[in-house]
C-alpha positions as CSV (number, residue, x, y, z in Angstrom):
1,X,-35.0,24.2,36.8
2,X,-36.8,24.9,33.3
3,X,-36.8,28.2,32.0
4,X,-36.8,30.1,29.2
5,X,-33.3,31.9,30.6
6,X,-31.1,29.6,29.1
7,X,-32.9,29.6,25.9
8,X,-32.0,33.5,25.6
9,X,-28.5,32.3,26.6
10,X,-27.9,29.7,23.6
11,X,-29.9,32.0,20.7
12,X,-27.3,34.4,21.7
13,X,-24.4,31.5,21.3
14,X,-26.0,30.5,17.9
15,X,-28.7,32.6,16.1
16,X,-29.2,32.4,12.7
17,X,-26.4,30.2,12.1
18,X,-28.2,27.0,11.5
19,X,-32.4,28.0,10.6
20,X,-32.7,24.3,12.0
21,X,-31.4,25.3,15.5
22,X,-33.6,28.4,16.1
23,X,-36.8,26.0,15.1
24,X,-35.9,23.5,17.6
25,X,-35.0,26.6,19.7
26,X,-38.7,27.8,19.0
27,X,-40.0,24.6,19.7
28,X,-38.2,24.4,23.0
29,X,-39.6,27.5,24.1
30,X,-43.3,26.2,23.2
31,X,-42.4,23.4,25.1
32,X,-41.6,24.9,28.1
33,X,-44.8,27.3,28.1
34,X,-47.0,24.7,28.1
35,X,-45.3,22.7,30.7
36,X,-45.0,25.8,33.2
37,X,-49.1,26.4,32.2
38,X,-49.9,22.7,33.5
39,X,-47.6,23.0,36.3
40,X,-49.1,26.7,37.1
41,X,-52.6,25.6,36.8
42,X,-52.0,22.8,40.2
43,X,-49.7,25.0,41.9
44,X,-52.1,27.6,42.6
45,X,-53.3,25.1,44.8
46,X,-56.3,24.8,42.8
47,X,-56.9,21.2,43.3
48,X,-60.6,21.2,42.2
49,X,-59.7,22.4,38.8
50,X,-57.1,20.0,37.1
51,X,-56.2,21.2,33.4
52,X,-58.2,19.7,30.9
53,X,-57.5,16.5,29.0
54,X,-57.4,18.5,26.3
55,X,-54.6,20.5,27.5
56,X,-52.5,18.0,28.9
57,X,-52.4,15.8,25.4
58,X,-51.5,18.7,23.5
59,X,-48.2,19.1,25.8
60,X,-47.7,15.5,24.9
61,X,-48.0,16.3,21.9
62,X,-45.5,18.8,21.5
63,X,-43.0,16.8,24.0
64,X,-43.2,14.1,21.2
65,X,-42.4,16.4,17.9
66,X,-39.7,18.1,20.0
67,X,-38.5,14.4,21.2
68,X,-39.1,13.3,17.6
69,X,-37.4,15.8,15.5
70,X,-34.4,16.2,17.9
71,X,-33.5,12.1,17.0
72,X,-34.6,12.3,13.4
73,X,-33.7,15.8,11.9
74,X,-31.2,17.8,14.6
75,X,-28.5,15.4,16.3
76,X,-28.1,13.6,12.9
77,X,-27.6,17.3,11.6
78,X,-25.1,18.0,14.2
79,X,-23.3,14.6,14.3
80,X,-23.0,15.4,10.4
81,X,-21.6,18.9,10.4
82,X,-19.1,17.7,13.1
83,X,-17.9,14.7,11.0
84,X,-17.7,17.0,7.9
85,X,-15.3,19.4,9.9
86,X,-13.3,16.9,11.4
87,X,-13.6,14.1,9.6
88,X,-14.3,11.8,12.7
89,X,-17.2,11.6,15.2
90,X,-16.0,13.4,18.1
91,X,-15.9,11.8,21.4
92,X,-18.5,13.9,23.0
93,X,-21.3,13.3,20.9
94,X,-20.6,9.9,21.0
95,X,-20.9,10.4,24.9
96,X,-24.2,12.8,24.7
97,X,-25.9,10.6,22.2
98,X,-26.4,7.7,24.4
99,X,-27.5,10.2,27.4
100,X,-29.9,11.7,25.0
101,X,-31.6,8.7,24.3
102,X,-31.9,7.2,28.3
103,X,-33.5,10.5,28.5
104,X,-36.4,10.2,26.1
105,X,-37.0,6.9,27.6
106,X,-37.4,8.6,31.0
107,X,-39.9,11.1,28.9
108,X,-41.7,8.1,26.9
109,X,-43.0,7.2,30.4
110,X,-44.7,10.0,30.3
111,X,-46.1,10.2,27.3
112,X,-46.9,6.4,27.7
113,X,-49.3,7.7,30.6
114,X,-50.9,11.1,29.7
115,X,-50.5,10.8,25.8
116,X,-54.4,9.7,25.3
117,X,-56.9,7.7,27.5
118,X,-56.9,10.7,30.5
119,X,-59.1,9.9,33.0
120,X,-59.3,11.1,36.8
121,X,-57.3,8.9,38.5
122,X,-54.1,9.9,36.1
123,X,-55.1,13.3,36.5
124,X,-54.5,12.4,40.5
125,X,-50.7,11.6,39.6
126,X,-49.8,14.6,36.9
127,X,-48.4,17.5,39.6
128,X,-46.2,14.7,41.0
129,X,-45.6,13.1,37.3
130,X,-44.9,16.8,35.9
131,X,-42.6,17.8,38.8
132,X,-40.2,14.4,37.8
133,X,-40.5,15.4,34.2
134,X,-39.1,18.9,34.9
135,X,-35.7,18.2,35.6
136,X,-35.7,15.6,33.1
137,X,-36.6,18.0,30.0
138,X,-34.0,20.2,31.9
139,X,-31.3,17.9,31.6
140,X,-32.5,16.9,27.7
141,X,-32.1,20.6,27.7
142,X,-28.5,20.7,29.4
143,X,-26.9,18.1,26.4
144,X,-28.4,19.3,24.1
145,X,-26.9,22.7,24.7
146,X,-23.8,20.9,25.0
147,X,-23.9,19.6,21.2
148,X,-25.2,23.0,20.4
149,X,-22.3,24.3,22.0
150,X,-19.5,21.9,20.2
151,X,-21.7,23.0,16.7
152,X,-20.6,26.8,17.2
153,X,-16.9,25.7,18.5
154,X,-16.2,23.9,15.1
155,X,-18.2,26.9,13.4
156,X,-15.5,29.4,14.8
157,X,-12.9,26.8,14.0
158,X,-13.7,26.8,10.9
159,X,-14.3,30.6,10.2
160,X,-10.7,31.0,11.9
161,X,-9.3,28.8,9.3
162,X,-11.0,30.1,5.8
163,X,-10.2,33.2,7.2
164,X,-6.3,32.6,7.4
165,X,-6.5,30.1,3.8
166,X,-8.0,33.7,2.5
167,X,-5.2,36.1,3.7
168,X,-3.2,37.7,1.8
169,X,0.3,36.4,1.0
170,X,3.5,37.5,2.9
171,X,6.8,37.7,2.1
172,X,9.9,36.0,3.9
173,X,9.6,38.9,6.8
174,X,5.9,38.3,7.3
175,X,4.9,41.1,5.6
176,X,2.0,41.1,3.2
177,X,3.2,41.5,-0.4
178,X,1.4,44.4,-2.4
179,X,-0.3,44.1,-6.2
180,X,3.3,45.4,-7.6
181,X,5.5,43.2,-5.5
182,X,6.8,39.9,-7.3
183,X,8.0,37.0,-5.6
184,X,11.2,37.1,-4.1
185,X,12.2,33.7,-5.0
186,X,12.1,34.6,-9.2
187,X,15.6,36.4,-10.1
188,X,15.4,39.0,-12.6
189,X,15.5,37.9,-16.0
190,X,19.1,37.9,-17.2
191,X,20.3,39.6,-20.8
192,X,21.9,37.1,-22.5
């Protein structure tokens, strides 16, 4: 079920990390607004008063710069960060990837039909059409969470191991050596 829950959730897993995660975060959120306002406006059970065109091609609107900059500016970010770190493609983007894009064929659908020419009898079909979108956004929503996810694990990774490449040294015993220590290994010089 959309809502704007797990959004809260994720911004709490990532914020501020990546400025090009809390825009598509942002955008998400828009997203979902505008789909729960169509979806509001027919469950009230007012039948007579379907949103307006207007209305309906703006949501399609926004479903295809969200669809658009997740493909074209996000996953390749991701996908890059995560090579960068490990220098391979890991295997579950290479599994979410694919599953993205079935899913924005399943949305495409439904731009195909309420992105321009509205007229009554698709109005008829957008309760039923917006009630199949739902948990198709939802499960968009789910992966990309999941890549979202995998983004923050390498982060920490990562942090983890500047943070022990920064560390002071330690001597033999593990402990870490002071400014007047010198290395154990040198002797002392010899008179000769």
């Amino acid at each position: 079920m959309l809502t704007l829950t797990r959004i809260n959730k994720i911004r709490l897993l990532v914020a501020g990390k990546h400025p090009w995660i809390d825009r598509m975060l942002d955008h998400r959120e828009s997203l979902i607004k505008k789909y729960m306002t169509l979806l509001d406006l027919k469950i009230r059970g007012v039948e007579d008063c379907p949103p307006s065109y207007t209305k309906v091609e703006d949501f399609c609107s926004e479903l295809m710069d969200y669809l658009s900059s997740g493909h074209f500016d996000i996953y390749p970010r991701i996908v890059t960060v995560m090579e960068n770190a490990t220098g391979r493609r890991l295997a579950i983007a290479q599994r979410i990837i694919p599953r993205i894009r079935h899913n924005t064929d399943q949305i495409l659908d439904f731009d195909d039909k309420y992105g321009e020419e509205l007229n009554e009898a698709k109005m008829k079909d957008l309760r039923e059409d917006l009630n199949r979108l739902g948990p198709i956004l939802d499960n968009r929503f789910t992966l990309e969470d999941r890549l979202m996810a995998i983004l923050q694990c390498i982060d920490d990774l990562i942090k983890d191991s500047a943070r022990q490449t920064v560390s002071r040294p330690k001597d033999l015993g593990g402990r870490p050596l002071g400014k007047d220590d010198q290395s154990k290994d040198e002797p002392a010089g010899k008179a000769g």
